[in-house]
C-alpha positions in Angstrom: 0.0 0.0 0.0 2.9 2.3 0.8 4.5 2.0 -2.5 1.4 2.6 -4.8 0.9 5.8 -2.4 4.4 6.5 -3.6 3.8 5.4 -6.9 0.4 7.4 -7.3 2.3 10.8 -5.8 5.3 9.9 -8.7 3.0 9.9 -11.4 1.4 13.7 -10.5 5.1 14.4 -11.1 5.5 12.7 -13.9 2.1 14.5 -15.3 3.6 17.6 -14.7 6.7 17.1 -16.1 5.1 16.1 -19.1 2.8 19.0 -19.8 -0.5 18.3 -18.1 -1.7 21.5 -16.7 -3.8 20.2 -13.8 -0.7 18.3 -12.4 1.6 21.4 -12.5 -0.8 23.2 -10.1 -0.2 20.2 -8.0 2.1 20.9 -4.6 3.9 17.6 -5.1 5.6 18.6 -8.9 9.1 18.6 -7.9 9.2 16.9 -4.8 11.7 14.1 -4.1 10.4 10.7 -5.0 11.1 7.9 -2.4 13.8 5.9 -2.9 12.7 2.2 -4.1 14.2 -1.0 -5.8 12.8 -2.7 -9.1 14.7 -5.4 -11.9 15.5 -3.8 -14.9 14.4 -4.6 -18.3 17.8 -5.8 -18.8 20.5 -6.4 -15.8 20.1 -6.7 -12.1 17.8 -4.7 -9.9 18.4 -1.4 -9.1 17.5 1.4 -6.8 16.0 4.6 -8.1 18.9 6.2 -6.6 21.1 4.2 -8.5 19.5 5.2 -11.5 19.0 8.8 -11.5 22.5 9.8 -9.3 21.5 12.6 -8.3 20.0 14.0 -12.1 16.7 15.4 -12.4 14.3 12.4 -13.4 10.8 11.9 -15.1 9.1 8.7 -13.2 6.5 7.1 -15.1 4.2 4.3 -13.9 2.8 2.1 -16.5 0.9 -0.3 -18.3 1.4 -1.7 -21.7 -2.5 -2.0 -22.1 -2.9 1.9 -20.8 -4.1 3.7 -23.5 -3.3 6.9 -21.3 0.3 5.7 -20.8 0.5 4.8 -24.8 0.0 8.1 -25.5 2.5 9.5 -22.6 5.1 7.0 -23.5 4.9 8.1 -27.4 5.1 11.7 -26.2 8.5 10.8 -24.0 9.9 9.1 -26.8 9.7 12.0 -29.3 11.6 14.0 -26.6 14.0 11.8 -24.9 16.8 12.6 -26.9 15.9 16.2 -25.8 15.9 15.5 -22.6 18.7 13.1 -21.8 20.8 16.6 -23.2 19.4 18.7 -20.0 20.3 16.0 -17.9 16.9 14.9 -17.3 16.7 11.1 -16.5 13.6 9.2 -18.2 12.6 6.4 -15.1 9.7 4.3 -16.9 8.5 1.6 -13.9 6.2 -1.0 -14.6 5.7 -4.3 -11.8 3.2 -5.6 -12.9 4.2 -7.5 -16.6 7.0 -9.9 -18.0 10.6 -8.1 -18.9 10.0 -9.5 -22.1 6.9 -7.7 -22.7 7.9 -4.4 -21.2 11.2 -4.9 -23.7 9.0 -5.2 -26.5 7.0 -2.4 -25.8 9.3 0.3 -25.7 11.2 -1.0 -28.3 8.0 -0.5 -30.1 8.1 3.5 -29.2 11.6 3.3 -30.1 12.6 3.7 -25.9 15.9 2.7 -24.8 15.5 -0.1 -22.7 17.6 0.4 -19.6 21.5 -0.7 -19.8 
């Protein structure tokens, strides 16, 4: 229960950081995140403060089925490039399907899987 509170207050971020006005009003855009431990895509697990060192970071909860996230995930992808320039650290989380299909899927939205 902890972690989806975490995970729920992590996405109002991530809204904001994406561009939806509603969650930019939101006190919690910008906060720190928690710290937590997932498996990657590819490797080990890792912590999320392994994975963003200290760099500013877009967390995004999702689901491959999400049509919300599909569109979010698209919208990342067009601008990752961009943002891996300002040092901005794309954290995409997802616990709840197969590495495999997770792989596939942003590989479909041409995503870096993680190293």
């Amino acid at each position: 229960m902890k972690s989806l509170y975490a995970g729920l207050l992590v996405i109002v971020f991530t809204l904001g950081a994406v561009g939806c006005s509603i969650a930019q009003e939101s006190p919690l855009v910008g906060k720190k995140a928690p710290d937590f431990t997932l498996d990657r895509v590819k490797g080990n697990s890792a912590s999320l403060k392994e994975v963003i060192s200290g760099e500013k970071a877009v967390l995004f909860f999702f689901a491959t089925w999400c049509p919300h996230c599909r569109t979010q995930i698209k919208q990342m992808a067009a601008k990752e490039a961009e943002l891996e320039k300002e040092g901005v650290v794309l954290v995409l989380v997802n616990i709840g399907e197969s590495k495999a299909k997770v792989g596939e899927f942003l590989a479909s939205y041409g995503m870096k899987a993680d190293a």
